[in-house]
C-alpha positions as CSV (number, residue, x, y, z in Angstrom):
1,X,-13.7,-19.3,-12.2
2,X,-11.5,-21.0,-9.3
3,X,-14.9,-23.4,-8.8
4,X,-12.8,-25.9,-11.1
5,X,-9.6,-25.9,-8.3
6,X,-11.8,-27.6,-5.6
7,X,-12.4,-30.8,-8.3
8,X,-9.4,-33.8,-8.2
9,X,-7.6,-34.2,-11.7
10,X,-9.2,-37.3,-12.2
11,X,-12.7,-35.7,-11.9
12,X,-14.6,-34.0,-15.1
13,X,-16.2,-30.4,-14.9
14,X,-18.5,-28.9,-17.2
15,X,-19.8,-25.3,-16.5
16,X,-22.6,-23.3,-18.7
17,X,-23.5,-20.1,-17.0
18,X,-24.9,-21.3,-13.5
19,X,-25.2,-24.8,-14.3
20,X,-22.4,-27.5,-13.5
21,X,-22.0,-31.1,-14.3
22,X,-19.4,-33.1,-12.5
23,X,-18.7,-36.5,-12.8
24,X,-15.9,-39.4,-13.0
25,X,-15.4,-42.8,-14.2
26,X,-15.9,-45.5,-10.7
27,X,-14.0,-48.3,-11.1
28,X,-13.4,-48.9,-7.1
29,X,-14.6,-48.0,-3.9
30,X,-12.1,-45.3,-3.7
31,X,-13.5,-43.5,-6.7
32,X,-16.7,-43.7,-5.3
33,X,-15.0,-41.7,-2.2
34,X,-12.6,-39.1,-4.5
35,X,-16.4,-38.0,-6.0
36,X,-17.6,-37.8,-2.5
37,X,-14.7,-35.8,-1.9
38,X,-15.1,-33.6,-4.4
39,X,-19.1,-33.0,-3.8
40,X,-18.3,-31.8,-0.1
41,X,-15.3,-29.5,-2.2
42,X,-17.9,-28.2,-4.2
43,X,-20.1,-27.4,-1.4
44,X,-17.5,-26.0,0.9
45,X,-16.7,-23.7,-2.0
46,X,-20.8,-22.3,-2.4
47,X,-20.7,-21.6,1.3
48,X,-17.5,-19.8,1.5
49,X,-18.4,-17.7,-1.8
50,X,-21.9,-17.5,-0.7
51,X,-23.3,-18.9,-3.6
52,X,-24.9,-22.1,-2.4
53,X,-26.7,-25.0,-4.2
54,X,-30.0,-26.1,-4.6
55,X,-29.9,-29.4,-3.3
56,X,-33.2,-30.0,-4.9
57,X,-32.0,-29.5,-8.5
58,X,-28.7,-31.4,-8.0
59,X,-28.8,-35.1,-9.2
60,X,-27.0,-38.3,-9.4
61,X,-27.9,-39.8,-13.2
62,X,-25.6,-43.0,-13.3
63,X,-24.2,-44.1,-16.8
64,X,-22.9,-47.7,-17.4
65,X,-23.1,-50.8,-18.9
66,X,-22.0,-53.2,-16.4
67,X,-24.7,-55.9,-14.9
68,X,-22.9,-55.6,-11.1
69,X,-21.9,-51.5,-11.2
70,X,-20.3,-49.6,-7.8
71,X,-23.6,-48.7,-5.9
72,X,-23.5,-45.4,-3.5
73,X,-25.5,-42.7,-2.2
74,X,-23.6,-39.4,-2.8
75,X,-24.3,-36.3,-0.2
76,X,-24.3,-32.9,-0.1
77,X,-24.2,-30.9,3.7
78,X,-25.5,-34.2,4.7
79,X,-28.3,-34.4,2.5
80,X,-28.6,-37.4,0.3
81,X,-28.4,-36.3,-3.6
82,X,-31.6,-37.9,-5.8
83,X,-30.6,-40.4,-8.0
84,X,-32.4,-40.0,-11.6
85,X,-33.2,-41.8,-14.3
86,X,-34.1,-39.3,-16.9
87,X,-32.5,-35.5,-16.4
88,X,-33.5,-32.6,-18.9
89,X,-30.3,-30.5,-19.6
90,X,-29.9,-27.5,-21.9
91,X,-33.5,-28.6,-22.9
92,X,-32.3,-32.4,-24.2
93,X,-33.5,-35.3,-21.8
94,X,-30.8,-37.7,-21.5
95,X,-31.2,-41.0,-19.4
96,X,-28.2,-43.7,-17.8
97,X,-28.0,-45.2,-21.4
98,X,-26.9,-42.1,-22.9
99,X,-30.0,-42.2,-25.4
100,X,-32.7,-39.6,-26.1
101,X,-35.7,-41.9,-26.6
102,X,-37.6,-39.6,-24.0
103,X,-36.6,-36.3,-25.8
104,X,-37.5,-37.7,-29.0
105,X,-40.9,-38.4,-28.4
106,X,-41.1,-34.9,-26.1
107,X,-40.2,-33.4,-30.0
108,X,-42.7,-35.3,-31.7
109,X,-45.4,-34.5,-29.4
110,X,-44.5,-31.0,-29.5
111,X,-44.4,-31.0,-33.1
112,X,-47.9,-32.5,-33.6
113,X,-49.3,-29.9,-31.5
114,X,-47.7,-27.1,-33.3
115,X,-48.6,-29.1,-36.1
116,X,-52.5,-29.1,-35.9
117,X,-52.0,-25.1,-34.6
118,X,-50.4,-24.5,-37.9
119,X,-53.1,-26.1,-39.8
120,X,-56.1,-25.0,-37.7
121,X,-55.1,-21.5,-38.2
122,X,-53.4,-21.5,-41.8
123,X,-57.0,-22.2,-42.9
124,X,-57.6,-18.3,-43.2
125,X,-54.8,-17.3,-45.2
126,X,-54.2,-18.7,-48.7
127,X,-50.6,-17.7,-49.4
128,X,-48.1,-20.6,-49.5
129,X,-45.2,-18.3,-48.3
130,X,-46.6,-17.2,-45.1
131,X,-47.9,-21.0,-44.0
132,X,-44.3,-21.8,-45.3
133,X,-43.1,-19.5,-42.4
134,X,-45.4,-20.5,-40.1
135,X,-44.4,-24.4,-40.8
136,X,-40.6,-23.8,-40.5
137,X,-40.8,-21.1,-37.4
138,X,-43.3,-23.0,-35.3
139,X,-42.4,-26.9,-36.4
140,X,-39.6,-27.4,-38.0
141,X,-37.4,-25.7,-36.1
142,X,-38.1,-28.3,-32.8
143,X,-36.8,-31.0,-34.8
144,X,-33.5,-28.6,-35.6
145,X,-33.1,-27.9,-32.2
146,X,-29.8,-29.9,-30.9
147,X,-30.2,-32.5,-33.4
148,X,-26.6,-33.0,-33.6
149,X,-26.7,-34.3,-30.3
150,X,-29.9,-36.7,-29.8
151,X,-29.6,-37.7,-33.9
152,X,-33.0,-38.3,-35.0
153,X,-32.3,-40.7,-37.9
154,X,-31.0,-43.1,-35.7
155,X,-33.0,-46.4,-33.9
156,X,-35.7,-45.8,-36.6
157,X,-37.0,-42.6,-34.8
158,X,-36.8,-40.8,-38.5
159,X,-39.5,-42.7,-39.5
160,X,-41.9,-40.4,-37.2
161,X,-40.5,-37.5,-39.0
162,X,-42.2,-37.5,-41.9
163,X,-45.9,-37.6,-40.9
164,X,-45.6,-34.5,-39.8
């Protein structure tokens, strides 16, 4: 994929299927400028390939930890890209922080739904095997989803775990 030539050295690519992440470290104004550069790259690129962007689902999410961070609006054919403060990718919500309070508490909701479907409907069977298998298929296997990534034992969020 030549999609990757268009973006400066400096500046990070991620591609999965038709979904791209791009982004770079701003310590100056003239960072701020290269990723400009690099957004009107990218978009020069859809138009001559004829695969062009949905400016609707492109976002800005910014990620730092400075009280007084580089502030800019970043555009794409002239519109202004959305800045965001929580983005769902690859079905984990991440926010500026880098933490996945948000997805947790998407999981655990989920999981007390699927939950109280389990044990609504598990009332007309009495073999422990298939409630087993409805339990790990239908439950279990939201909190084994990606948890790698958003690590649910950490900032006491484990402690939700177990009441379900």
């Amino acid at each position: 994929n030549d999609i990757v030539e268009t973006i400066t050295h400096d500046t990070n690519v991620l591609l999965y299927a038709d979904d791209m992440k791009v982004w770079r470290k701003i310590r100056s104004v003239g960072d701020q400028t290269v990723l400009q550069a690099d957004i009107t790259n990218l978009h020069a690129w859809s138009m001559r390939n004829k695969m062009n962007f949905h400016h609707d689902k492109c976002k800005v999410l910014r990620s730092t930890l400075k009280s007084n961070p580089l502030l800019t609006n970043y555009t794409m054919a002239d519109k202004i890209l959305e800045i965001t403060v929580c983005e769902k990718d690859l079905g984990i919500f991440i926010n500026p922080k880098l933490l996945y309070n948000k997805h947790h508490h998407t999981i655990v909701a989920k999981s007390s739904q699927k939950l109280g479907l389990v044990k609504r409907n598990c009332s007309i069977t009495r073999c422990t095997l298939s409630r087993k298998v409805l339990y790990l298929s239908l439950v279990r296997s939201l909190y084994e989803h990606c948890s790698p990534v958003w690590r649910p034992g950490r900032n006491g969020h484990s402690a939700l775990i177990p009441l379900l």
